[in-house]
C-alpha positions in Angstrom: 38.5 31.9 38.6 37.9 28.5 38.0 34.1 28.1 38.1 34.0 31.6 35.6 36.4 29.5 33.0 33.5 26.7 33.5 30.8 28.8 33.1 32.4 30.7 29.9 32.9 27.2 28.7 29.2 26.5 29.1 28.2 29.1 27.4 30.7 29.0 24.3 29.3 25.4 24.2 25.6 26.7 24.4 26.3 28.9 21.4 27.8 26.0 19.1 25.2 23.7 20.3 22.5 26.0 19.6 23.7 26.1 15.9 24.0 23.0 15.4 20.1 22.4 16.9 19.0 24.7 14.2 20.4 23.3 11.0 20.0 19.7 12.4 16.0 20.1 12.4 16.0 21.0 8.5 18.3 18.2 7.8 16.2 15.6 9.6 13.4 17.2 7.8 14.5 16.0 4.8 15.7 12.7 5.7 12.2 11.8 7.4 11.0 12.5 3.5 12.3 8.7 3.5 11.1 5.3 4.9 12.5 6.1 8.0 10.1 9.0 8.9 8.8 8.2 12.5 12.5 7.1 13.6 13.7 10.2 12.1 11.2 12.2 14.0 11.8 10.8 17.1 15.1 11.7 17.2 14.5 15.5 16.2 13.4 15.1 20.1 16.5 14.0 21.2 18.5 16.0 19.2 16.8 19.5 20.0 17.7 18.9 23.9 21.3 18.1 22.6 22.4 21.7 23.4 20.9 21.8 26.8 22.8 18.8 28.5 26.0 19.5 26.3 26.3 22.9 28.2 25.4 21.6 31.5 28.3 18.8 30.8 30.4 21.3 29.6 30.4 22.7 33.1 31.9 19.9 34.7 35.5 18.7 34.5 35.1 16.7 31.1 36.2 19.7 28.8 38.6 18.0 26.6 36.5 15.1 26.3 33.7 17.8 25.1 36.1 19.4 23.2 37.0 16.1 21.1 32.9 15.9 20.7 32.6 19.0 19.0 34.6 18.6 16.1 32.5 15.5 15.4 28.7 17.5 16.1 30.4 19.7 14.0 30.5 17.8 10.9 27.0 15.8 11.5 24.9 18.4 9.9 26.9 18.1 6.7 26.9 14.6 6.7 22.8 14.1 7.6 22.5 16.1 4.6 24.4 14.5 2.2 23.4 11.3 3.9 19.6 12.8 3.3 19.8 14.0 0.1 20.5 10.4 -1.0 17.8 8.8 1.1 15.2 11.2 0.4 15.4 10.5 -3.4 12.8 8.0 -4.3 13.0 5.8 -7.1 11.4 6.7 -10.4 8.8 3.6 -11.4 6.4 3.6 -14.5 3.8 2.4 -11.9 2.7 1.8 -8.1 0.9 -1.1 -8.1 -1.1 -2.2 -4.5 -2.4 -6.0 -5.0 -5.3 -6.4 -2.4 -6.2 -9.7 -1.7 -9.8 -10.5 -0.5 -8.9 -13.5 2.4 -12.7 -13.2 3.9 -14.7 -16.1 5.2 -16.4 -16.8 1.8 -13.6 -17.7 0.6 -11.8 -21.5 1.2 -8.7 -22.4 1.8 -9.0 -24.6 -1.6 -10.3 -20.9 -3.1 -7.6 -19.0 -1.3 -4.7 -20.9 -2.9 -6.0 -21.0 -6.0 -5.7 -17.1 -5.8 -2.8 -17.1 -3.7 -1.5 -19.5 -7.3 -2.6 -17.0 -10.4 -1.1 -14.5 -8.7 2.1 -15.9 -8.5 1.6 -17.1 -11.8 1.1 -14.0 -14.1 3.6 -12.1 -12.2 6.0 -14.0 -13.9 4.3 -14.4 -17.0 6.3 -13.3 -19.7 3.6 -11.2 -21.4 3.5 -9.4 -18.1 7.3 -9.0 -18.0 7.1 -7.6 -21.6 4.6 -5.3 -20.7 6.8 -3.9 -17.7 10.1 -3.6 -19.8 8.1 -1.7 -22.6 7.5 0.9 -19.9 9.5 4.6 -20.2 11.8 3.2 -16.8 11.3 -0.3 -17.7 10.2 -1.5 -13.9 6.9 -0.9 -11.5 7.0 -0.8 -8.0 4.5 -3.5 -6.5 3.4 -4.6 -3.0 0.8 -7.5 -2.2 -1.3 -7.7 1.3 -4.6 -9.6 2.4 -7.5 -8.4 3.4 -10.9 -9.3 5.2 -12.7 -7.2 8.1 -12.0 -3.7 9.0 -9.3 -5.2 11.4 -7.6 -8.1 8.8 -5.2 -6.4 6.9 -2.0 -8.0 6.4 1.2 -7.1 4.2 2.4 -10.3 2.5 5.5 -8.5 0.5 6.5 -5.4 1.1 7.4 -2.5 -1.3 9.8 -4.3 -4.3 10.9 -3.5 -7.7 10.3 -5.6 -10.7 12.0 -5.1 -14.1 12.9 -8.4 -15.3 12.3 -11.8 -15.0 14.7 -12.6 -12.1 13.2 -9.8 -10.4 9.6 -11.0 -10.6 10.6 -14.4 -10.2 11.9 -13.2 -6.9 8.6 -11.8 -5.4 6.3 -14.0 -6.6 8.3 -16.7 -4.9 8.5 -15.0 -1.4 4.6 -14.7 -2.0 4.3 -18.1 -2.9 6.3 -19.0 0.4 3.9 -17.3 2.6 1.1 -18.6 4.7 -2.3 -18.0 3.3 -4.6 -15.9 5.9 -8.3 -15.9 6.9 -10.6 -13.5 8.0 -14.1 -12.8 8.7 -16.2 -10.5 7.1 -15.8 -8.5 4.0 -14.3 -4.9 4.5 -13.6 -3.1 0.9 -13.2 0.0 2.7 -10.9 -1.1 4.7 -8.3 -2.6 2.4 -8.9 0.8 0.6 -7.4 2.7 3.6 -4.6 0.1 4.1 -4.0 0.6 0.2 -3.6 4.5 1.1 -1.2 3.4 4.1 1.0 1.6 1.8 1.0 4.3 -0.6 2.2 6.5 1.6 4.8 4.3 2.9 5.8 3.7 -0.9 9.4 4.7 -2.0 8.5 5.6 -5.4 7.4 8.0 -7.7 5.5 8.0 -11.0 3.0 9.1 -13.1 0.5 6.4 -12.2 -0.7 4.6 -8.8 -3.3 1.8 -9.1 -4.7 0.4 -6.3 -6.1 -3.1 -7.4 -8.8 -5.5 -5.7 -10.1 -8.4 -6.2 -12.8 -9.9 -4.2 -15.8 -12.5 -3.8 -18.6 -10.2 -2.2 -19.6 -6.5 -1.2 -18.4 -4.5 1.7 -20.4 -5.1 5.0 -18.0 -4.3 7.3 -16.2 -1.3 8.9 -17.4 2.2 7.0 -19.5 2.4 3.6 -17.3 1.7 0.3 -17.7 4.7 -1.2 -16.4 6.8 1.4 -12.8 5.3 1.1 -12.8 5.6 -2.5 -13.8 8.8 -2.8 -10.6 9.3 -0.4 -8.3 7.4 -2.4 -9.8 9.1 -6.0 -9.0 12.5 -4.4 -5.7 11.5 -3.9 -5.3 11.1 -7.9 -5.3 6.8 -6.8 -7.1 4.5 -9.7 -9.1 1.5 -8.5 -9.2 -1.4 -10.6 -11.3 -4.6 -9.4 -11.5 -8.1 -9.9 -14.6 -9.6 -8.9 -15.3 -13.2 -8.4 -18.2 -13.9 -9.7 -20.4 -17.8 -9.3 -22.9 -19.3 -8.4 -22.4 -21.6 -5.5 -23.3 -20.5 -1.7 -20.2 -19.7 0.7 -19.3 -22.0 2.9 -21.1 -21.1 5.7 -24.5 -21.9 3.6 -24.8 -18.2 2.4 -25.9 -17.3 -1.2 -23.7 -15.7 -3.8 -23.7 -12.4 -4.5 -24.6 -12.6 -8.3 -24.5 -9.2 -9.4 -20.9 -8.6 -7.9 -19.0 -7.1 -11.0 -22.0 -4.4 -11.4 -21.8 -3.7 -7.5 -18.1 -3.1 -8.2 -18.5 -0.5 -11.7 -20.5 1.6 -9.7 -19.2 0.9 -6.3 -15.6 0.2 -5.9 -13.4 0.8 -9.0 -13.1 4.5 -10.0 -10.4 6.9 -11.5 -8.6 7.4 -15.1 -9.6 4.5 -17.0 -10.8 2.6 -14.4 -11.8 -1.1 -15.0 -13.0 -4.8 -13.6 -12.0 -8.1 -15.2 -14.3 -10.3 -14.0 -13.7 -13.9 -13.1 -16.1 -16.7 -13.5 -15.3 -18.7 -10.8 -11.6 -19.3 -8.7 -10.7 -21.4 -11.5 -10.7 -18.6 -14.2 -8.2 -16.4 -12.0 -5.2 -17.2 -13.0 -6.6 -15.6 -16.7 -8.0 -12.9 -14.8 -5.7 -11.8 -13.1 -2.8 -11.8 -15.9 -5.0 -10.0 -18.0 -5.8 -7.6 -15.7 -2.1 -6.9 -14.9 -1.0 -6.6 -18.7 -3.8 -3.4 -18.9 -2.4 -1.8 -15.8 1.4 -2.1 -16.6 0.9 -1.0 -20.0 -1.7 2.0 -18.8 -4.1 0.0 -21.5 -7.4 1.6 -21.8 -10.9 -1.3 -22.0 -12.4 -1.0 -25.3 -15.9 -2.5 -24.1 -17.6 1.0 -22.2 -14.1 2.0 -21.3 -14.3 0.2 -18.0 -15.6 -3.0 -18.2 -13.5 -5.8 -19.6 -14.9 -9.6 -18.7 -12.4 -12.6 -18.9 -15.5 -14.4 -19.2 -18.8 -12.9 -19.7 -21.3 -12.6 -16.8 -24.8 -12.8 -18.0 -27.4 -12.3 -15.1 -29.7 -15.9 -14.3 -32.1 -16.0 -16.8 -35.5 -14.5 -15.6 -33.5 -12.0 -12.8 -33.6 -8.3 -13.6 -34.2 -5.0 -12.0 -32.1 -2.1 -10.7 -28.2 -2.7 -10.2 -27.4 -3.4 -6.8 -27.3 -0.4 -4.1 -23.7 -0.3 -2.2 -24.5 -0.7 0.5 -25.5 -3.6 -0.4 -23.7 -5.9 1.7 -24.8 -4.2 5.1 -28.7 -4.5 3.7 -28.0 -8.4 3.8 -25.8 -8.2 7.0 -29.4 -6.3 8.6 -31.8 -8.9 7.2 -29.7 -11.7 8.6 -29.4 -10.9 11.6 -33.7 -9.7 12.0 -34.3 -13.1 10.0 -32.3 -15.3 12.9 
């Protein structure tokens, strides 16, 4: 009599189990629509064998223990999803903004903090506050990471919200706090695919995503430039680009790569009203870059051929002409130096 009580029990308890293991996978579901996705996910898992070793516990002599348990799995679906609905809600932004940082070889660690210190600068530039409260929700959603070869890509700050001065003030000091990285070789492409990571992990929504990055050479490392931007165009991301363009060799003795805004109109940047502010030289960032952040914030179209919009103009070495540079560029001159060694 006994062991039929048990196994009625186990059964009874299958049944409630089993209903609770089929609203529980729409409510995680939804929740994993958050930041916590993969955790979320992973406990799907656990929670789908729930109604297995319940039953086969239920069997034992810990009924009323079981019993007490089942008012509370009860109640979790209804309090995942009210739990879900608020943490699957994302927060509405006039713009999600991806500063990539180039940290490559060719760059110092004089250079490096001089970029590390414009950016820190105009993000709490009060023209670049203006611009972000003049927005329809008044704030932007912004993230910073380096970048250098395919396998340098480091977040600096995470995902933050800036709407004010205190706010901006905020991340660009936790920037400003961070240690400056290094890398070697140059991979576009691959901060373009850690910009699509981050996009993805972003707990926004708007009308506009901008993926901006600024560098001091051309891809030639990990796969060809365009690829990745085509990628990110598809996904309706703009690409805006700040090239550093000057005239003295890296410091491994390697010449500059004069014709680096051009490589990055037809190369990198691409999307609605996409544009490069060029920089003359490490010195001229700070301008640059402030510049540069006013046009995205306030979705400001360039006048000058709709995409290009110098902070100082680049005028090709007198006597140099010819075709605009190829982009694949910097793998050409990767090649040639290693056959000319």
């Amino acid at each position: 009599m006994n062991r039929a009580r048990q196994i009625a029990w186990a059964l009874l308890w299958a049944r409630a189990c089993g209903a609770l293991s089929v609203s529980l996978p729409f409510v995680l579901a939804a929740f994993a629509a958050g930041r916590a996705r993969a955790k979320i996910q992973r406990l799907g898992g656990v929670l789908r064998a729930l109604p297995f070793v319940l039953a086969a516990f239920a069997a034992g002599r810990a009924r009323a223990k079981i019993q007490r348990l089942g008012g509370v799995l009860r109640a979790l679906p209804f309090v995942l999803a009210a739990f879900a609905a608020g943490a699957a809600e994302p927060e509405s932004v006039d713009l999600e903004l991806v500063l990539a940082i180039d940290v490559s070889g060719s760059i110092d660690p004089e250079e490096a903090a001089l970029q590390r210190r414009g950016y820190v600068g105009a993000l709490q530039d009060e023209r670049v506050i203006n611009a972000i409260k003049a927005g329809f929700h008044g704030r932007i959603g912004v993230t910073y990471f380096e970048w250098a070869g395919i396998h340098h890509r480091r977040t600096v700050a995470d995902w933050a919200t800036i709407g004010d001065a205190a706010s901006a003030r905020a991340f660009a000091d936790w920037i400003e706090a961070q240690a400056i990285g290094a890398g070697a070789w140059t991979s576009i492409s691959g901060a373009i695919e850690f910009a699509l990571q981050r996009f993805a992990d972003s707990p926004y929504k708007s009308r506009r995503r901008v993926l901006d990055i600024s560098g001091d050479g051309p891809n030639n490392n990990g796969p060809f430039v365009v690829e990745w931007r085509d990628r990110a165009l598809a996904q309706g991301i703009i690409i805006n680009g700040l090239p550093i363009v000057n005239d003295r060799p890296s410091r491994w003795g390697l010449p500059p790569f004069l014709d680096l805004d051009l490589y990055f109109e037809d190369c990198v940047i691409g999307g609605r009203g996409a544009f490069i502010v060029v920089a003359k030289n490490f010195a001229d960032f700070a301008s640059a870059i402030r510049r540069k952040l006013i046009l995205e914030i306030a979705d400001l179209h360039p006048s000058q051929a709709g995409r290009l919009v110098p902070a100082a103009e680049h005028i090709r070495p007198r006597g140099r002409s010819g075709p605009r540079p190829p982009c694949d560029s910097g793998e050409q001159e990767r090649m040639q130096r290693r056959i000319d060694r």
